[in-house]
N, C-alpha and C positions, 0 to 999 in steps of 0.2 A: 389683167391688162397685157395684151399678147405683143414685147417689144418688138413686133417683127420690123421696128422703126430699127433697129441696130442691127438688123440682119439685112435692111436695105443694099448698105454700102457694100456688102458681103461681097452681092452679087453682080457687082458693078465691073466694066471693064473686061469681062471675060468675051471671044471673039464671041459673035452671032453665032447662032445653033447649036453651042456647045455647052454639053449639060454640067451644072454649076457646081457637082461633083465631079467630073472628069478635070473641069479646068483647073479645080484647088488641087486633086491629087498631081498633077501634069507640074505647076510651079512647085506643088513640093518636092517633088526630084530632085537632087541634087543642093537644094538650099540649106545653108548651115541648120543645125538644130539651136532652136530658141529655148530661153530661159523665162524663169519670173510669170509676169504675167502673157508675156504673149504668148505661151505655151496655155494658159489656164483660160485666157478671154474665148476662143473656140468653144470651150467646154459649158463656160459662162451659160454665153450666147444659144446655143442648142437649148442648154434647162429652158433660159429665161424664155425662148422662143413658144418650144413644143408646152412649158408649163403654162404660159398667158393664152396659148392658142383653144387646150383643152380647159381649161379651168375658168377661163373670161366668162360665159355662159353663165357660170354660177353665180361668180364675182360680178352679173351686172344685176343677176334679180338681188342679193343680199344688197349692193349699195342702193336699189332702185325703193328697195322694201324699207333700208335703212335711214332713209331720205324721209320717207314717209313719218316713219317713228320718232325722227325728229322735230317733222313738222306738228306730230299728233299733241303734243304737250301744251303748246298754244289753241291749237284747235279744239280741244276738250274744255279749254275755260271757255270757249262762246259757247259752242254745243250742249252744255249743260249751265249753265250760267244760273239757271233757275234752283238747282239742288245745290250749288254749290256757294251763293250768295243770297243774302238777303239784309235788307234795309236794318239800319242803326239807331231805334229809336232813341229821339234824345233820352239822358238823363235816367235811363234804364238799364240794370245791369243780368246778364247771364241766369239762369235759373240754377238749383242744384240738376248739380247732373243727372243723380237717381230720377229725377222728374222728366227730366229730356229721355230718359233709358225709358221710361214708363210710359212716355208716347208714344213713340216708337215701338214698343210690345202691343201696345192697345192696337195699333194699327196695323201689325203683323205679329200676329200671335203664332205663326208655327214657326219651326227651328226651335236653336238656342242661339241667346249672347255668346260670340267668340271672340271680340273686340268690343271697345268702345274708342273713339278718338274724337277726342271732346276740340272744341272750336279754337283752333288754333292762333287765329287775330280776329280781332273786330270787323264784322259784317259776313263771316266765315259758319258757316253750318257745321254741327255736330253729326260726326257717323257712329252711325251704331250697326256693326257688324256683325248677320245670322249667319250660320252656318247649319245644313241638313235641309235647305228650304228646298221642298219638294219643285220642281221646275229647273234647277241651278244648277250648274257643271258644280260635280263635286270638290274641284279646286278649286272656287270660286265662292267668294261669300255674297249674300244681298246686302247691300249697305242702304241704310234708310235714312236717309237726314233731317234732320231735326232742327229748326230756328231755337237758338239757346237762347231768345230772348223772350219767344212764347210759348215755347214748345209744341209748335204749328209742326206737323210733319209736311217738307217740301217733296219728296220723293222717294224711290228705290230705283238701286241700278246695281247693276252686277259688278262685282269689283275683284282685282286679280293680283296680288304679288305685296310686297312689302312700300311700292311707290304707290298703293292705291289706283291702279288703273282701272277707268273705270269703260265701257263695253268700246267706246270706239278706240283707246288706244292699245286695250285689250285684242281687239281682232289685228290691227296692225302690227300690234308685238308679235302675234300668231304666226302671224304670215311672214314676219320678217325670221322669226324661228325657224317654224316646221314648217311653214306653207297651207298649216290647216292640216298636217299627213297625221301629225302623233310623232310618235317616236321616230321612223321610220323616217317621216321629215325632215325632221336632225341632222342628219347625215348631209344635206344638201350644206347649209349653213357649217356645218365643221369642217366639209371639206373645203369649201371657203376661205373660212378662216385660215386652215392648214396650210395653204398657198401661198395665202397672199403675202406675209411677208418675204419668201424665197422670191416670188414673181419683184415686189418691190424690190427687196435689197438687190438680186440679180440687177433688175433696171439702173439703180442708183450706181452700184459699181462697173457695171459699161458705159453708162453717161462720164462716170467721174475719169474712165480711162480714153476717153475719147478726146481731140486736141483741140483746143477748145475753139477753132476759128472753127471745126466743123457743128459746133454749140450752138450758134446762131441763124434764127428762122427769119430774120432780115435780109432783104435782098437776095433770098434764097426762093425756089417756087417746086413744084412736084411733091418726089417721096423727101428730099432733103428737107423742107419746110414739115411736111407730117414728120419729121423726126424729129425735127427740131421743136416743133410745138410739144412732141409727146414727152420728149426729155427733159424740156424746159418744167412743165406742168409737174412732170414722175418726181425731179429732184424736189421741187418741193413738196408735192404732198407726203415723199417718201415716208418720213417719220411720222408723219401721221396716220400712216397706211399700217405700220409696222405696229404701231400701238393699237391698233381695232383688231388688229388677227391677234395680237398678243392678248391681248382682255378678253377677245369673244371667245380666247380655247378654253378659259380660267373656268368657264361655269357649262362646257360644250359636252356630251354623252362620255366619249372615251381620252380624249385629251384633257379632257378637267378633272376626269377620276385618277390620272396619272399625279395632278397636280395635287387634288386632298390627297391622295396619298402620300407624295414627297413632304404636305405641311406637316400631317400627322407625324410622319416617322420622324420630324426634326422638331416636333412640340410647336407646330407655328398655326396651329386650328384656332376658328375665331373660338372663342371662351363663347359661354351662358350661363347668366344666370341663376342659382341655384332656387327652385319655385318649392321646395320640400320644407314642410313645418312640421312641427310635434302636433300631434291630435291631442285634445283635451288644456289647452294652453288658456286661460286664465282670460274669458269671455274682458272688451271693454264695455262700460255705458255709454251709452248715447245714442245716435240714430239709428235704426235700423236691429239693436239686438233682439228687441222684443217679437217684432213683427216679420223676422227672415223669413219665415214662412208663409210669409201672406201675398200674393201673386200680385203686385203693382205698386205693393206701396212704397211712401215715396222713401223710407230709409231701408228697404230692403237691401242686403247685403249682396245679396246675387245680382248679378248684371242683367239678369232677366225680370227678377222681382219674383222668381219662382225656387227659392231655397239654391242649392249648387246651381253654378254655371252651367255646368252637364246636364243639369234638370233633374235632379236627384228633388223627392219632393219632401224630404224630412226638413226640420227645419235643423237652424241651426245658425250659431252666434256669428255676426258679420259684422261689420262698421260700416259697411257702404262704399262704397264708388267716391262719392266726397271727401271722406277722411284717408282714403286710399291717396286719393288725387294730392289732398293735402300733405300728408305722408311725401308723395313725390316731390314737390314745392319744397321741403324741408331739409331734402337733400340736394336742391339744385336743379330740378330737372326741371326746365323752361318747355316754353311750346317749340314745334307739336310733340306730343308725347300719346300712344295709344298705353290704352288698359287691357290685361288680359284678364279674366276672372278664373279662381281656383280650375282647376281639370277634375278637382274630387278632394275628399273629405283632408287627405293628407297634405294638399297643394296649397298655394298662396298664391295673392293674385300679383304678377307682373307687371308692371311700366317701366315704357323704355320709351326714350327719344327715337322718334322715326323722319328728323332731318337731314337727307342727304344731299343737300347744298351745303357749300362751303361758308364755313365752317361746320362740318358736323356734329350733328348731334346725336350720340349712340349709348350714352348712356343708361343702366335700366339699374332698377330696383326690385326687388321683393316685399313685400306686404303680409304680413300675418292677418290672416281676414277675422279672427277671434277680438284682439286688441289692439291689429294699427300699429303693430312695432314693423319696423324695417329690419328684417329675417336678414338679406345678402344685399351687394350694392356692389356693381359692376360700371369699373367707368372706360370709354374708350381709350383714354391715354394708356391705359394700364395693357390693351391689348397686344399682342405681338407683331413683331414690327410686318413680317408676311402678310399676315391677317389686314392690318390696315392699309397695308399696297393693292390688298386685294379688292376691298369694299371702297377704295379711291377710282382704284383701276376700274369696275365694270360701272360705278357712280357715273364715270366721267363719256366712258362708252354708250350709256345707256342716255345721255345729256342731263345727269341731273345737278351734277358735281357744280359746276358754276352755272346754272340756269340758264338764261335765255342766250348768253354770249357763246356756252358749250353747246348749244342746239342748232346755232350759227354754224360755228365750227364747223357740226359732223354735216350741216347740208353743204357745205362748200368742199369737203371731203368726199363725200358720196360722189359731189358733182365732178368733182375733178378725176374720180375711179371712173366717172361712164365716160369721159372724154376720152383717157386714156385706153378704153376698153375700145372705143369705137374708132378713134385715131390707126389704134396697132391692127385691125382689121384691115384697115383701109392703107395703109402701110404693105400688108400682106398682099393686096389686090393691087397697089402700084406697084410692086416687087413685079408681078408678071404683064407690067408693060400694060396695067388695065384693061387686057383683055380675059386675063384667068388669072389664076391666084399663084404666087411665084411657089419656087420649089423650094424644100423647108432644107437647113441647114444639113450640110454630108456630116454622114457617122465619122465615130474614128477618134472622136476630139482627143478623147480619152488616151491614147497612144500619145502622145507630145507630152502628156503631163508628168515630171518628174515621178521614181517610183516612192522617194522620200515625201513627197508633196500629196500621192494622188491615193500613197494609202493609209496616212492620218486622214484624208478626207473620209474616204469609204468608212472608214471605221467612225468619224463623228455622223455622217449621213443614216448610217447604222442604228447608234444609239438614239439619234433625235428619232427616224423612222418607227423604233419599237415606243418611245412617247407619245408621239403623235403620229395614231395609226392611219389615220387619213391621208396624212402624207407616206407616211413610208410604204401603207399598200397600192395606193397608185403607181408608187415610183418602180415599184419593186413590175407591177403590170407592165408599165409602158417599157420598162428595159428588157424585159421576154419578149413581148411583140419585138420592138425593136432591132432585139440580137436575133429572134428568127426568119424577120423581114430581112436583115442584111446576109443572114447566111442565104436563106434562097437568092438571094443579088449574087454574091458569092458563086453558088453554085452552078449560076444559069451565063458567069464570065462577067458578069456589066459590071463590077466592082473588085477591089483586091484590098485585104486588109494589111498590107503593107506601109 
């Protein structure tokens, strides 16, 4: 969002024809030297300008993308309505789950089981998650659903991430990421991100140093009114501008890898559950031991009905999907909850809560698939306190944290990013008296600022820049152009860096 709303005033008052560099350096002749902030608000002003000028571009397709992905979570429950609900007959309860897994195979028999997420409330369809299914982006599983109360199969849809996206809010995630690029993409989105809270906080701390009769867009008209709208808008969204660049760096290509690395080296990595059993572990009775190896039937232990989850085709001792589930119930773990089934002879099969509304639910267990014991039991309270900032923080970015009212939020966030985006433009273009676009802030700032003041700066600008390379490689560009744009000015007389 390009504040060139505070660079308005800048250029006010100086005589006709006189270029808005000559006129600052001409009053600063002779006038005392400043302290505090009016030595730093120049310096401010310049980032906050050139950085919302060059980076708004990006900052409107991410909020315009971001709008969308919010809007996409309601939109996927009509759009799919069909695979994802189905009628409550009375007086009729839920199937075993091995039987719903067993329809669902009959119905697509290539891949394997790599999930299963059984029907989380009433009138809710069961997924049954393939993976290797010939046609399918390989980070992407088919999920098949299943009525848990006939085991009708209502569909398959391609499904993407731990929130179950399913193709439409998958291609919107897409685009709101990479744009559809790949990796490559990326880059657009973190640089983004990298910005935006220096463009916000810059905005917030030149609004809050401004006197506040210049604050109001009442009785005001021109560029004073665009400022006043943009400032008014800026201060508030600010802190919530500041928490979407903060969260979207947390999981972004090279600023999130800076971040697991800092969790790692201070032990603050989210934990997982240990899936390793002893082989040869002491077979239970009951469903599913005899017949592991029989490809559908209904106590087969494998999530497929075909021996290992992996598809290993020996047989071998399982309890099933049911007493697994049951297992989970006994330690606590409420809907929704997915299943993972062993990886191989030495594995066990996993359940973990996969609720990421508030209150979460992240709980998981382990499962011995021989006898149904609970191997490990991982609960989220038990996590580290980073770990849970983290999985709150992109929950709540991503709108899932408090549901429909966070989905609110980030479209009224979005919308107030493209105001501000399109305001400071247009702030830009009354700067030069609406027939061209005014002239952007004089070099220099950097000379007023105390050497106490301006080189603990440098030196934090520094260290965040080598964090977050997206910032700090931009900045480090536009100050080369910039110092060699002003030496030729320099050299050719039209400037003095005095």
């Amino acid at each position: 969002m390009p504040a060139e709303s505070t660079v308005v005033a800048e250029g006010e008052g100086r005589p006709p024809g006189e270029p808005a560099e000559a006129s600052r350096e001409t009053r600063a002749e002779g006038a005392p030297k400043r302290s505090g902030w009016a030595t730093l608000r120049p310096l401010v002003l310049r980032l906050h300008f050139y950085a919302g000028l060059l980076i708004a571009p990006f900052l409107l397709v991410a909020a315009t993308t971001g709008l969308l992905y919010a809007c996409s979570y309601q939109a996927e429950k009509i759009v799919y309505a069909d695979e994802l609900r189905v009628p409550v007959p009375p007086g009729k309860g839920e199937l075993p789950l091995t039987r719903q897994v067993a329809a669902a195979r009959a119905a697509h028999p290539e891949g394997s089981v790599s999930a299963v997420r059984p029907s989380p409330e009433e009138g809710a369809t069961t997924r049954v998650l393939l993976s290797g299914v010939p046609g399918v982006d390989p980070d992407h599983t088919l999920a098949v659903f299943v009525d848990p109360y006939t085991a009708e199969v209502r569909g398959d849809l391609e499904q993407y991430g731990s929130t179950g996206a399913l193709p439409l809010r998958t291609w919107i995630d897409e685009l709101h990421r990479d744009l559809h690029l790949g990796e490559t993409g990326r880059l657009y989105s973190e640089l983004a991100a990298s910005w935006l809270w220096v463009i916000a906080g810059g905005g917030l701390v030149l609004w809050l140093g401004r006197r506040r009769s210049q604050r109001k867009a009442r009785g005001t008209t021109g560029r004073r009114r665009t400022l006043a709208l943009h400032g008014s808008v800026g201060v508030w969204a600010a802190l919530g501008l500041v928490f979407l660049s903060v969260t979207g760096l947390t999981w972004s290509a090279y600023a999130g890898q800076s971040v697991s690395d800092l969790r790692e080296a201070i032990g603050q990595t989210t934990p997982a559950v240990s899936s390793t059993v002893t082989p040869g572990a002491e077979p239970a009775a009951g469903p599913g031991g005899e017949h592991s190896g029989h490809g559908g039937s209904g106590g087969s232990g494998a999530a497929d009905g075909e021996g290992a989850a992996s598809g290993e085709g020996a047989a071998r001792a399982d309890v099933g999907l049911d007493a697994v589930l049951k297992a989970a119930r006994g330690q606590g773990l409420s809907n929704p909850v997915e299943i993972v089934p062993p990886a191989d002879a030495s594995s066990a099969y996993v359940v973990r809560q996969i609720q990421r509304s508030w209150p979460e639910k992240q709980d998981s267990i382990a499962v011995d698939p021989a006898n149904g014991e609970v191997t490990d039991v991982l609960r989220f309270d038990d996590y580290p306190v980073l770990a849970k900032l983290t999985r709150w923080g992109i929950d709540a970015h991503s709108g899932s944290l408090f549901g429909l009212v966070n989905q609110i939020a980030l479209v009224a966030l979005a919308l107030c990013l493209i105001l501000l985006i399109v305001w400071g433009y247009r702030m830009w273009w009354q700067r030069g008296r609406g027939s061209a676009f005014g002239r952007p802030m004089a070099r220099g700032a950097w000379q007023n600022v105390p050497a106490h003041v301006l080189v603990p700066l440098l030196a934090a600008v520094a260290v965040v820049g080598y964090f977050v390379p997206l910032l700090g490689i931009p900045l480090a560009a536009f100050l080369a152009v910039d110092i060699a744009l002003g030496e030729i000015a320099y050299r050719r007389g039209r400037r003095t860096y005095a």
